[in-house]
LOKOLKE-89069 format. One record per atom (N, C-alpha, C): residue in one letter; atom name; x, y, z. Coordinates in steps of 0.2 Angstrom, whole numbers. Layout:
BEGIN
<marpa=A; marlum=CA; xx=X; yy=Y; zz=Z>
...
***
This chain:
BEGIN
<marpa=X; marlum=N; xx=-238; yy=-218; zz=-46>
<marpa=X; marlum=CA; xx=-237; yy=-212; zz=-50>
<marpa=X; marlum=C; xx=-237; yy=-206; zz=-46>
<marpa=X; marlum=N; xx=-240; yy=-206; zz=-40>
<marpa=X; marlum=CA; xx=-241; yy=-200; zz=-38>
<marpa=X; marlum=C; xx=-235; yy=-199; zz=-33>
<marpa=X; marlum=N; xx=-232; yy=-204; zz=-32>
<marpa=X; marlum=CA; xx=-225; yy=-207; zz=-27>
<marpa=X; marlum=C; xx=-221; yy=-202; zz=-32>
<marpa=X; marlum=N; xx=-219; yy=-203; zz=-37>
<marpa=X; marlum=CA; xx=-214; yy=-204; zz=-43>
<marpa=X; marlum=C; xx=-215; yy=-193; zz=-44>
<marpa=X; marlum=N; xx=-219; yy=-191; zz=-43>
<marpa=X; marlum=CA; xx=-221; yy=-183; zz=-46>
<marpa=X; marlum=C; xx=-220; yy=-184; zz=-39>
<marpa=X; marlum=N; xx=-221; yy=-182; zz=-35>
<marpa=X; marlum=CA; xx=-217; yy=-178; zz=-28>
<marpa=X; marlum=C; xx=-212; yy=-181; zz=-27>
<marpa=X; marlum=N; xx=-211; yy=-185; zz=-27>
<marpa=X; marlum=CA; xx=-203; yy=-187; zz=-27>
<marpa=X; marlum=C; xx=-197; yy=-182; zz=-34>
<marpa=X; marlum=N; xx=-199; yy=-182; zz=-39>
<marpa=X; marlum=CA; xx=-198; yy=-179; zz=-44>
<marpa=X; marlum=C; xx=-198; yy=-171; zz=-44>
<marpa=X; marlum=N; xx=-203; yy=-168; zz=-39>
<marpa=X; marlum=CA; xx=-205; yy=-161; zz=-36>
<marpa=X; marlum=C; xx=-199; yy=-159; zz=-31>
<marpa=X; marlum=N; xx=-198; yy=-163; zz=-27>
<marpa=X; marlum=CA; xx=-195; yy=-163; zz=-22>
<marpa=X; marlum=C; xx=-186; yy=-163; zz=-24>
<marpa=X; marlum=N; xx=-184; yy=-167; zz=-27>
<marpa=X; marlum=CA; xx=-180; yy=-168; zz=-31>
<marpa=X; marlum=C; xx=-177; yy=-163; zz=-36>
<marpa=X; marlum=N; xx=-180; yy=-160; zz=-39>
<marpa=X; marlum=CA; xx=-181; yy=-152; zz=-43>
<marpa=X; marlum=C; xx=-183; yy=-146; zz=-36>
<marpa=X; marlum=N; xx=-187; yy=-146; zz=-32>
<marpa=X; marlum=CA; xx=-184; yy=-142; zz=-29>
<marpa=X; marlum=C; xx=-179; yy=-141; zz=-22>
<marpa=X; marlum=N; xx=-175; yy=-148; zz=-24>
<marpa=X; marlum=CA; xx=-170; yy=-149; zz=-20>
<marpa=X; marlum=C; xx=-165; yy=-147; zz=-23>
<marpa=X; marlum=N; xx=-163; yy=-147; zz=-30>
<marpa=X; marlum=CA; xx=-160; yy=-146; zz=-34>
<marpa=X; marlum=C; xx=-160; yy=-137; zz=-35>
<marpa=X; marlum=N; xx=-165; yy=-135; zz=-37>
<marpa=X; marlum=CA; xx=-165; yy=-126; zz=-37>
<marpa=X; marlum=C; xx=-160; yy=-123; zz=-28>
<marpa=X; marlum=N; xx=-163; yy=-127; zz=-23>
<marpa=X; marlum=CA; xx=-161; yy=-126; zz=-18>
<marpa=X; marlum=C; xx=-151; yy=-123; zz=-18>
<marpa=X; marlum=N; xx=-148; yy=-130; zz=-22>
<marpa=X; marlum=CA; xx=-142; yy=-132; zz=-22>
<marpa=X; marlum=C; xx=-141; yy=-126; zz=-26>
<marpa=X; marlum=N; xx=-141; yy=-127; zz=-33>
<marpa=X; marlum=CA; xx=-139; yy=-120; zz=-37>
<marpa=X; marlum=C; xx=-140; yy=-115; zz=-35>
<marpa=X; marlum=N; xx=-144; yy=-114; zz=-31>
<marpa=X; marlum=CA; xx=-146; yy=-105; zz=-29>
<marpa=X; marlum=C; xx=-142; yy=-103; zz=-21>
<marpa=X; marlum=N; xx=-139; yy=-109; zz=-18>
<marpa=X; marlum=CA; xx=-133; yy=-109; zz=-15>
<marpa=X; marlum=C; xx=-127; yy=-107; zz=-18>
<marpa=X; marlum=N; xx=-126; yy=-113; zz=-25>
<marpa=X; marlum=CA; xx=-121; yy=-113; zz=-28>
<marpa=X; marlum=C; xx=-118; yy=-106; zz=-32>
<marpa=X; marlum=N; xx=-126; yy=-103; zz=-35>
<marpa=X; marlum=CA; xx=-125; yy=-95; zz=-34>
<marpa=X; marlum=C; xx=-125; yy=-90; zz=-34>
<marpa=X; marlum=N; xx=-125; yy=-91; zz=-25>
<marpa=X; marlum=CA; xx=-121; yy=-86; zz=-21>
<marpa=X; marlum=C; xx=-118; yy=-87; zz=-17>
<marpa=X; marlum=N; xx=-113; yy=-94; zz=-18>
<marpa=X; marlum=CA; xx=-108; yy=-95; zz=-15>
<marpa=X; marlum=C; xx=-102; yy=-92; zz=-22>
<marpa=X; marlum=N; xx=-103; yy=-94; zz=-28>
<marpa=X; marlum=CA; xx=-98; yy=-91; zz=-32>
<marpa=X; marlum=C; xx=-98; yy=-81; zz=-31>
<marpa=X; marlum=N; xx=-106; yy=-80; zz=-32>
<marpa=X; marlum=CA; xx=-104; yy=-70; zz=-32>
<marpa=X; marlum=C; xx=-103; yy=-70; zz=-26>
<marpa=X; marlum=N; xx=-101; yy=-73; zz=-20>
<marpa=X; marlum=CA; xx=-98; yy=-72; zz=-14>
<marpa=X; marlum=C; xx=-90; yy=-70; zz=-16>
<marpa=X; marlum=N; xx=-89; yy=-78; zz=-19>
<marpa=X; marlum=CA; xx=-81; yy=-77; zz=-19>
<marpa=X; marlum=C; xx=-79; yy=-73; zz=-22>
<marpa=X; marlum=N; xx=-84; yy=-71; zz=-30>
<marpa=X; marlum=CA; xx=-82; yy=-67; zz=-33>
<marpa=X; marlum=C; xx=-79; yy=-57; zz=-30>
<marpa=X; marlum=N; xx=-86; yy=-58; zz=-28>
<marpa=X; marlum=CA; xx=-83; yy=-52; zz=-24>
<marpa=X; marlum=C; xx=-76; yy=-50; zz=-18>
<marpa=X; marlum=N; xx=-75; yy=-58; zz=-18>
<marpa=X; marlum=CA; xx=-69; yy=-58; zz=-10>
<marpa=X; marlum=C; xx=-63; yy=-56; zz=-17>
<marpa=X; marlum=N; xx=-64; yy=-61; zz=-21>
<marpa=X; marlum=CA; xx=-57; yy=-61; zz=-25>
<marpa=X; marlum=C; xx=-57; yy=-55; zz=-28>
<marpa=X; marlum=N; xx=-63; yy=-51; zz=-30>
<marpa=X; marlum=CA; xx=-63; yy=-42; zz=-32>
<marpa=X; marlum=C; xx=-57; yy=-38; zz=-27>
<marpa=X; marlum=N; xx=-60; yy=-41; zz=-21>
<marpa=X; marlum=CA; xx=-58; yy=-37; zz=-15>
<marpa=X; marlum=C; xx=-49; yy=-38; zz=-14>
<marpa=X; marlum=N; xx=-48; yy=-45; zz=-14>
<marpa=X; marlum=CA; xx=-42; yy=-48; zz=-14>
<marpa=X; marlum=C; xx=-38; yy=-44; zz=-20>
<marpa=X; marlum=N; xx=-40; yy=-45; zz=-26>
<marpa=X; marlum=CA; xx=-36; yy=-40; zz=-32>
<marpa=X; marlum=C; xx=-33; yy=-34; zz=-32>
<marpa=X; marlum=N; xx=-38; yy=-30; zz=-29>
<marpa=X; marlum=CA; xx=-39; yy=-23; zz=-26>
<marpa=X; marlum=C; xx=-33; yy=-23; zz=-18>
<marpa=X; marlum=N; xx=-34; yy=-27; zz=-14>
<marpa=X; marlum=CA; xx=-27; yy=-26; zz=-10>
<marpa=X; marlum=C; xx=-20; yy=-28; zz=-12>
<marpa=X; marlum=N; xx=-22; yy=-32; zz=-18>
<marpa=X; marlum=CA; xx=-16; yy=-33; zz=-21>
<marpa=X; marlum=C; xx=-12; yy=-28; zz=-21>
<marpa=X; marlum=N; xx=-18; yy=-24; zz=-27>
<marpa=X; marlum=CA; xx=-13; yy=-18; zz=-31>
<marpa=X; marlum=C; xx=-10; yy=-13; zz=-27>
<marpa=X; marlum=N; xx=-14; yy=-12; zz=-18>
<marpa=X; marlum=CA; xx=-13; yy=-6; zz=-17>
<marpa=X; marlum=C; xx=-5; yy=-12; zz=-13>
<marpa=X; marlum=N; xx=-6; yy=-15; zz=-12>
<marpa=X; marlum=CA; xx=2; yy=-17; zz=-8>
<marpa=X; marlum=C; xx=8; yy=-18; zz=-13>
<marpa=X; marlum=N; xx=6; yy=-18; zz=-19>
<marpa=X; marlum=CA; xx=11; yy=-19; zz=-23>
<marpa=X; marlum=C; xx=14; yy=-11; zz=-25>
<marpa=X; marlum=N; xx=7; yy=-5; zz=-25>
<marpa=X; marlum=CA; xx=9; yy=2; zz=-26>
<marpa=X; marlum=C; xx=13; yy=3; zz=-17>
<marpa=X; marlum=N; xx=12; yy=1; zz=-12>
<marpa=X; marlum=CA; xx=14; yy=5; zz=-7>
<marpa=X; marlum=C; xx=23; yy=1; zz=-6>
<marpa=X; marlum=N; xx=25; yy=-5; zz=-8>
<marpa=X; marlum=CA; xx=30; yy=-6; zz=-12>
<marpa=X; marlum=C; xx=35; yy=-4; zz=-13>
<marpa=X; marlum=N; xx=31; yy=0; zz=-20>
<marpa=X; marlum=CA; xx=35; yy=3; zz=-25>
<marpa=X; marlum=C; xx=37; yy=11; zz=-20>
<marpa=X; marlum=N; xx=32; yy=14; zz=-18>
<marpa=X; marlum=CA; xx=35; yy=18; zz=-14>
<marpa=X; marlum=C; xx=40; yy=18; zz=-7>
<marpa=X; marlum=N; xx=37; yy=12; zz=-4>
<marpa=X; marlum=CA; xx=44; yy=11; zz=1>
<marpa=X; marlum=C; xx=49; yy=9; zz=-2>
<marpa=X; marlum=N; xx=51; yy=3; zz=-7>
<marpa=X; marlum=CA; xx=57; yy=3; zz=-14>
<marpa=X; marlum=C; xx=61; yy=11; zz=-16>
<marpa=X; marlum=N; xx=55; yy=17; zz=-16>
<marpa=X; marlum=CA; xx=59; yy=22; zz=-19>
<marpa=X; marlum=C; xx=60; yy=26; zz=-13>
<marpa=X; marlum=N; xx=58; yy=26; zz=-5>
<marpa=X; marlum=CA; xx=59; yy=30; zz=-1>
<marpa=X; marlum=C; xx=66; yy=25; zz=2>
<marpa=X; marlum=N; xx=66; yy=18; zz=3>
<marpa=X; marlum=CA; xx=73; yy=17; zz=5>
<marpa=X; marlum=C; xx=79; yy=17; zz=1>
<marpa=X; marlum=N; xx=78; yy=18; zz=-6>
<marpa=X; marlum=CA; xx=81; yy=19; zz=-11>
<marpa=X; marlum=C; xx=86; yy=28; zz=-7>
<marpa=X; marlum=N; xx=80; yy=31; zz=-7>
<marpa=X; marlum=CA; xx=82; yy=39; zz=-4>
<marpa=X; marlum=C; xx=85; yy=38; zz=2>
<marpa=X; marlum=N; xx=85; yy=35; zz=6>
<marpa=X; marlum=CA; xx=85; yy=33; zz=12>
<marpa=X; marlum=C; xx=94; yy=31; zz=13>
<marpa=X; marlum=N; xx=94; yy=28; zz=9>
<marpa=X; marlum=CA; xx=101; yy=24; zz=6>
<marpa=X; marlum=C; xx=105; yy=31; zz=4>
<marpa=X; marlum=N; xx=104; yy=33; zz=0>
<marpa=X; marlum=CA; xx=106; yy=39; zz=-1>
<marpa=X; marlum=C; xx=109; yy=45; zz=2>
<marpa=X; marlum=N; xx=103; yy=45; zz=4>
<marpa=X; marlum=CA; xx=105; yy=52; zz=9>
<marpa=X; marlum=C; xx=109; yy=49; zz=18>
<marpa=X; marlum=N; xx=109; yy=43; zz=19>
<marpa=X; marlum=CA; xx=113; yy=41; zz=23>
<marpa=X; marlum=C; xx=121; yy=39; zz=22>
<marpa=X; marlum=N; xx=121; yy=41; zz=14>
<marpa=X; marlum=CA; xx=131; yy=40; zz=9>
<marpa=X; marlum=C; xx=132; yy=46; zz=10>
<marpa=X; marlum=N; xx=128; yy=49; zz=10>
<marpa=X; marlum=CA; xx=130; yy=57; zz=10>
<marpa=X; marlum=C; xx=131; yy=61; zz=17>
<marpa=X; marlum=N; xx=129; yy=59; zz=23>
<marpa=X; marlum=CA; xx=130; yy=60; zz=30>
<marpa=X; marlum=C; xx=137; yy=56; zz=30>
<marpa=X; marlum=N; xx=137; yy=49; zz=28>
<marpa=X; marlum=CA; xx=144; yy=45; zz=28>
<marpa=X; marlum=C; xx=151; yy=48; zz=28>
<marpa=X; marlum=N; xx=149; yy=51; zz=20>
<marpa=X; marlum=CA; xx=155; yy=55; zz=18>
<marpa=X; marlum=C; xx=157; yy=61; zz=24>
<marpa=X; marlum=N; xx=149; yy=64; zz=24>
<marpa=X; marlum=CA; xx=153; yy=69; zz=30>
<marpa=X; marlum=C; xx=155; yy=69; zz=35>
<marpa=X; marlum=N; xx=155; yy=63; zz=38>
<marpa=X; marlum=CA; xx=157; yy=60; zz=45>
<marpa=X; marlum=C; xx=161; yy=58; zz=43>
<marpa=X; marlum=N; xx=162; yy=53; zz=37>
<marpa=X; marlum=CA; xx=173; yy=52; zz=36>
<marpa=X; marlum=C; xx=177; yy=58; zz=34>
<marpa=X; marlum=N; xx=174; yy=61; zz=33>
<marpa=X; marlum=CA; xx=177; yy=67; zz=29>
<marpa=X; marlum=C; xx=178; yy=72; zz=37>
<marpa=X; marlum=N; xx=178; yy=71; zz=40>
<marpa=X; marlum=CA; xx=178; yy=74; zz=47>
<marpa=X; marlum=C; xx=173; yy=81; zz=48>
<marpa=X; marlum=N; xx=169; yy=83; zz=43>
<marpa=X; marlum=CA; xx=165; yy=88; zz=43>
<marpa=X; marlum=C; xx=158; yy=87; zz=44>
<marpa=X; marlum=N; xx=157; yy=86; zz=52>
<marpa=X; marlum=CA; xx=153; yy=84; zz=59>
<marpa=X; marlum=C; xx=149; yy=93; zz=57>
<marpa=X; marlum=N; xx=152; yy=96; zz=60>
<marpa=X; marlum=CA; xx=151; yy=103; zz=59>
<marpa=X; marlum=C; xx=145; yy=107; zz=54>
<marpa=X; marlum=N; xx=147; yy=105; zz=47>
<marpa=X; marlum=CA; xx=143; yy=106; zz=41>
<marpa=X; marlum=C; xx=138; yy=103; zz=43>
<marpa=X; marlum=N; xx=138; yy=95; zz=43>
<marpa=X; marlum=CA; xx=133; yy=90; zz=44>
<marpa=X; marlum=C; xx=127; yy=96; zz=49>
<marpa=X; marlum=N; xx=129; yy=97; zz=55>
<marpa=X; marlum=CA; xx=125; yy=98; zz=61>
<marpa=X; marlum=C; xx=120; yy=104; zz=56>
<marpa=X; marlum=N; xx=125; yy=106; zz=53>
<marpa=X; marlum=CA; xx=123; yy=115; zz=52>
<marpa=X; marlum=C; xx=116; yy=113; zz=44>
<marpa=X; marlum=N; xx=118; yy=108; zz=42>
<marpa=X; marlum=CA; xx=113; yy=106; zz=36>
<marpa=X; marlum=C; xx=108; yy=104; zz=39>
<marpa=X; marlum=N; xx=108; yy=100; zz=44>
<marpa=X; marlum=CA; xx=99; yy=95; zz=48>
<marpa=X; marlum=C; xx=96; yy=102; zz=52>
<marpa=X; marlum=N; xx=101; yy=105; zz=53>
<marpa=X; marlum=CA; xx=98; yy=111; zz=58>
<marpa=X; marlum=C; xx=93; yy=118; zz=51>
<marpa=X; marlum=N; xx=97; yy=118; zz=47>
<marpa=X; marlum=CA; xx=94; yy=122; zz=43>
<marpa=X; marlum=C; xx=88; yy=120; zz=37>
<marpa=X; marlum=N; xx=87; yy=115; zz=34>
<marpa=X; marlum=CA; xx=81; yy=109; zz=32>
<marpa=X; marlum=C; xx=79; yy=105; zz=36>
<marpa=X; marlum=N; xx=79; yy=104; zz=44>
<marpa=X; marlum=CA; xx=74; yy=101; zz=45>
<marpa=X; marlum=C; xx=72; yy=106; zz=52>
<marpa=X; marlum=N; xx=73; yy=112; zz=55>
<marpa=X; marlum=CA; xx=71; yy=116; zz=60>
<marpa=X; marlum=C; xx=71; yy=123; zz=57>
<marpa=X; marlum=N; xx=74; yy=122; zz=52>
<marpa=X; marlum=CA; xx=74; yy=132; zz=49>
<marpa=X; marlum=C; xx=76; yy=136; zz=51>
<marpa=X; marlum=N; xx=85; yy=131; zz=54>
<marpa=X; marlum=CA; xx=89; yy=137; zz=60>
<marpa=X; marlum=C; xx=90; yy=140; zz=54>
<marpa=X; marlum=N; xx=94; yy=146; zz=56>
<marpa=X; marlum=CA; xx=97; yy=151; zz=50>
<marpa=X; marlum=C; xx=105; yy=156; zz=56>
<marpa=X; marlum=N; xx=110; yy=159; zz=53>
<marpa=X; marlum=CA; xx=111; yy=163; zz=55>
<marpa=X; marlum=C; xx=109; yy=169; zz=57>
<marpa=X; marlum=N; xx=111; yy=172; zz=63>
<marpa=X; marlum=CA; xx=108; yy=180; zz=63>
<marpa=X; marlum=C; xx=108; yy=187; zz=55>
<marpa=X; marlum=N; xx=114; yy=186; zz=52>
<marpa=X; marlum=CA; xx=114; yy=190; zz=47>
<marpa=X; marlum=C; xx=110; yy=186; zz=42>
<marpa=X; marlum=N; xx=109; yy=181; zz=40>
<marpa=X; marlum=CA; xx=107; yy=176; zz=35>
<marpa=X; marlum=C; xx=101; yy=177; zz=34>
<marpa=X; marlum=N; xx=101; yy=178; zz=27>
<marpa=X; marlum=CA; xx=92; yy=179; zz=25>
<marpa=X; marlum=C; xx=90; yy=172; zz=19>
<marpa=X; marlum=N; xx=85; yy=171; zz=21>
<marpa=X; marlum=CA; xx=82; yy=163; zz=16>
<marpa=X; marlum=C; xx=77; yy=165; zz=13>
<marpa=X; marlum=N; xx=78; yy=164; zz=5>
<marpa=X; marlum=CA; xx=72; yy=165; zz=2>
<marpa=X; marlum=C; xx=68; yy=159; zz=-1>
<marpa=X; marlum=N; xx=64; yy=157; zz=-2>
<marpa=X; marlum=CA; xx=58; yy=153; zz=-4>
<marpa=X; marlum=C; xx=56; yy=154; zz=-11>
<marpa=X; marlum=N; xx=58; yy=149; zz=-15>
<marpa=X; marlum=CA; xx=53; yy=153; zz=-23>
<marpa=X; marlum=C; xx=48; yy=150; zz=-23>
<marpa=X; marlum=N; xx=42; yy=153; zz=-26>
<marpa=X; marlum=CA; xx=34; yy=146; zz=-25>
<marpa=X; marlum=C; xx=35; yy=144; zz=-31>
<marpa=X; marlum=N; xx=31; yy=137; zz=-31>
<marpa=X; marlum=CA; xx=30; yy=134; zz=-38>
<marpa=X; marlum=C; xx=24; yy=135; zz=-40>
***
C-alpha cells in the first residue's frame, strides 16, 4: 500500500511536472506566433509601399523615355537639374507655397 501512494505521488507529480512544461511551451509559442503575425503585417505594409514607389518609378521612367525619343535631352537635363539640385536661371525667381 505504501509502494502504491508514492508511486501514485510520484506519478502525479510527474504529471504537474509535464503540463507545466506543456504550459510554457504553448505561451512560448504563443508569443513567437504574436511576434510572427506582427512581422507579417509590417512586410505585407512595406509591400504595399514598394508596390506604390515602383508603380511611380515605372512612371516617371515613361516620362524620361518620351523625352529621350522625342529628342528633348536638353528639357530632361534642365528638369533633374531644377527638382532635384535647385539649379535655377540667373534672372529666374522660384517661389514655394507652404501647406
Amino acid at each position: 500500500m505504501v509502494k502504491e501512494k508514492n508511486f501514485s505521488r510520484k506519478f502525479i507529480a510527474v504529471l504537474c511536472v509535464l503540463f507545466a512544461l506543456l504550459g510554457i511551451s504553448l505561451w512560448k509559442f504563443g508569443f513567437k506566433a504574436y511576434g510572427l503575425k506582427n512581422e507579417l503585417r509590417n512586410a505585407e505594409i512595406k509591400l504595399e509601399q514598394d508596390k506604390e514607389e515602383l508603380e511611380s518609378q515605372i512612371q516617371e521612367n515613361a516620362e524620361n523615355r518620351a523625352f529621350i525619343d522625342n529628342g528633348d535631352i536638353n528639357e530632361l537635363i534642365e528638369k533633374y537639374a531644377k527638382e532635384n539640385y535647385g539649379y535655377v536661371y540667373p534672372d529666374e525667381h522660384v517661389y514655394y507655397i507652404a501647406q
